[in-house]
Residue frames relative to the residue before (quaternion, step in Angstrom):
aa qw qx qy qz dx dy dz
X 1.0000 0.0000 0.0000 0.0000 0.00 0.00 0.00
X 0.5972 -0.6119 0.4968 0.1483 3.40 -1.06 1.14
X 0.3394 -0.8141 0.3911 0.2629 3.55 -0.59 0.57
X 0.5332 -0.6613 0.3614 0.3843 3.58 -0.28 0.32
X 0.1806 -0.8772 0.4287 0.1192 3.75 0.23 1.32
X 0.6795 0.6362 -0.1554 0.3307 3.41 1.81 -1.44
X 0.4028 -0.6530 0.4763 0.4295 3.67 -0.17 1.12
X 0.5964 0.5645 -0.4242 0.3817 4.41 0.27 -0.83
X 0.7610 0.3246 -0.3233 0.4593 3.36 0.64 -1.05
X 0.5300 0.6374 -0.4182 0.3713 3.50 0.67 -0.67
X 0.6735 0.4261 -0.3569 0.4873 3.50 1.13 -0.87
X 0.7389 0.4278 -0.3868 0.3484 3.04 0.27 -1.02
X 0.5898 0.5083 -0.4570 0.4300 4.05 0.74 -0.37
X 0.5638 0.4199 -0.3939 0.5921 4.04 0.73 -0.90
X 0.7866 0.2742 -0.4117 0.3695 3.73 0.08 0.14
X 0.5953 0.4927 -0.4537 0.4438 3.43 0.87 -0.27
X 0.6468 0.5956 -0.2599 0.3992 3.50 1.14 -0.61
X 0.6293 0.5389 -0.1333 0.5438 3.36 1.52 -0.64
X 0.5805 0.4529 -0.3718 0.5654 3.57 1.79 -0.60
X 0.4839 0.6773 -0.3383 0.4388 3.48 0.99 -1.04
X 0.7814 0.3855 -0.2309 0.4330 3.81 0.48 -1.19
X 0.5600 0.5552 -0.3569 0.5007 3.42 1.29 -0.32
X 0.6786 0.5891 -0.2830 0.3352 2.91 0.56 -1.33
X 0.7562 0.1618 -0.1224 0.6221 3.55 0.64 -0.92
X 0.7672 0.2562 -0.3820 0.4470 3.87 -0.01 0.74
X 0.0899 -0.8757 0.4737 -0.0237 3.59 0.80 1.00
X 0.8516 0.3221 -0.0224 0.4130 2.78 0.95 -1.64
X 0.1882 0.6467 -0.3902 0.6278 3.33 1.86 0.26
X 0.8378 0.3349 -0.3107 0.2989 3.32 -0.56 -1.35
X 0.8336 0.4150 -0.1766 0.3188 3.29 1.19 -0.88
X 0.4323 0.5948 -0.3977 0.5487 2.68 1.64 0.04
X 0.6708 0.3939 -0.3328 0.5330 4.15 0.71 -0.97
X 0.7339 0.3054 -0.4317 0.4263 3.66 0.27 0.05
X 0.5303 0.6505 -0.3245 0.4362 3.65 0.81 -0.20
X 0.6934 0.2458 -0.0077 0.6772 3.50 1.21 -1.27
X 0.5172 -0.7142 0.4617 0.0966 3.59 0.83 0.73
X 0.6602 0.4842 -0.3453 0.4588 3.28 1.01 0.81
X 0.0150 0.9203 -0.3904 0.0192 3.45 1.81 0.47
X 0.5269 0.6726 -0.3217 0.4079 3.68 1.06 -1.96
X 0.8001 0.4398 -0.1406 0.3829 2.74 -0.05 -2.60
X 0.7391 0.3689 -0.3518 0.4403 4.29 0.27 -0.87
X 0.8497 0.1798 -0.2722 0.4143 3.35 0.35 0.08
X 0.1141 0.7870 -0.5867 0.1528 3.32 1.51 0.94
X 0.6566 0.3748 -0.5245 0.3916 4.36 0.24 -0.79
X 0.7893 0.4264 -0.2890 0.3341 3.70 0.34 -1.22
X 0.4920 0.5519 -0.4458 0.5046 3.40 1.07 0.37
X 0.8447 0.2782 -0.2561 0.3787 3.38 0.26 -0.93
X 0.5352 0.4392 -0.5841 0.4237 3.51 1.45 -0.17
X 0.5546 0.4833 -0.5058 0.4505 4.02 0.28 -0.60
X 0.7190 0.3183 -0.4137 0.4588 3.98 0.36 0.18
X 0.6848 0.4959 -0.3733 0.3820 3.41 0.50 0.15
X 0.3298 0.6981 -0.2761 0.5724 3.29 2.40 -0.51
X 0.7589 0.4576 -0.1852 0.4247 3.19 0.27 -1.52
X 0.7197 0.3908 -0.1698 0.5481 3.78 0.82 -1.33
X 0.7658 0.1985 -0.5113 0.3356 3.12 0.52 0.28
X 0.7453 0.3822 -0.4202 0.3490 3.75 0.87 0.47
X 0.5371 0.5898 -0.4224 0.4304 3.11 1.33 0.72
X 0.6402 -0.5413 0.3861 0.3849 3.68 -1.02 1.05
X 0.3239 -0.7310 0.4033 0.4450 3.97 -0.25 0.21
X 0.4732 0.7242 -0.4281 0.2614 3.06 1.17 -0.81
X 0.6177 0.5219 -0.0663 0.5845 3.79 1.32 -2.03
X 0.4049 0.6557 -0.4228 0.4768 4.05 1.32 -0.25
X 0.8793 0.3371 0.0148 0.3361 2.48 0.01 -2.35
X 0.7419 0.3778 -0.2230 0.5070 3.53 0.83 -0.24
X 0.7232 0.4279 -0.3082 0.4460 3.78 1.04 0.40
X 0.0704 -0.8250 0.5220 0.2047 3.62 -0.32 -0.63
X 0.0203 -0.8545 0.4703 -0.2194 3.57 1.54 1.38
X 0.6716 0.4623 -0.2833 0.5049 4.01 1.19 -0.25
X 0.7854 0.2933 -0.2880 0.4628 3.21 0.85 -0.92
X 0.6405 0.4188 -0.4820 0.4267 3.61 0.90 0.46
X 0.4433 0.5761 -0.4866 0.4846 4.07 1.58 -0.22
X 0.5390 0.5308 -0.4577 0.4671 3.95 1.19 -0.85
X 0.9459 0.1148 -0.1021 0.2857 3.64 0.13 -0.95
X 0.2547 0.6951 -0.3450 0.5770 3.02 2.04 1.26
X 0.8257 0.0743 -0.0244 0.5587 3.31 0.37 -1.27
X 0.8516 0.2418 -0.3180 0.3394 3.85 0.44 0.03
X 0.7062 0.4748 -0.2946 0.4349 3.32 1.17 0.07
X 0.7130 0.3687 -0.3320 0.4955 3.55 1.62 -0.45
X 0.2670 0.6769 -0.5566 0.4008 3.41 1.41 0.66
X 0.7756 0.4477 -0.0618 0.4407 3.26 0.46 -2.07
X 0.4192 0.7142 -0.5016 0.2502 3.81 0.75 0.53
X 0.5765 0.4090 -0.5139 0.4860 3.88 1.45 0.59
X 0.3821 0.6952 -0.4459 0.4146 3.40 1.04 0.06
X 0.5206 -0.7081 0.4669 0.0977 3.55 -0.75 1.43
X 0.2377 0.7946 -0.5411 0.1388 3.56 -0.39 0.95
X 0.3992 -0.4434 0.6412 0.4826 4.02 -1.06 0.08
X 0.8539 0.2189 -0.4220 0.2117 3.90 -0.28 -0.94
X 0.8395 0.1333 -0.3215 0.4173 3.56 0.63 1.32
């Protein structure tokens, strides 16, 4: 499989990956943003969805974007913005 060279698709995989992590850790998520420790609880399923990403993304388009860590707070955290927290 061809790596993904095109900055669009790149986004759109770091988000489909990132829906994917919602999807199956709802309650994870809300529990880590409630208790203000979001990073740290979902520190494995974050970084395997980055290693997903890095490995079908061109490094070159890796190393010079940061398309995951905004699909992280694109698609799972401004979902979860009725979700009680102190940090908003």
């Amino acid at each position: 499989m061809a790596l993904i060279d095109a900055p669009e698709a790149a986004m759109r995989l770091a988000r489909a990956i990132c829906s994917d992590v919602s999807l199956y850790n709802e309650e994870k998520i809300v529990r880590g943003i409630e208790q203000d420790n979001f990073f740290d609880a979902l520190k494995d399923e974050l970084e395997e969805g980055r290693e997903l990403y890095r490995s079908r993304v061109n490094p070159e388009l890796y190393t010079r974007t940061n398309f995951y860590d905004r699909a992280i707070i694109d698609v799972i955290l401004k979902s979860k913005g009725h979700v009680k927290s102190r940090i908003w």
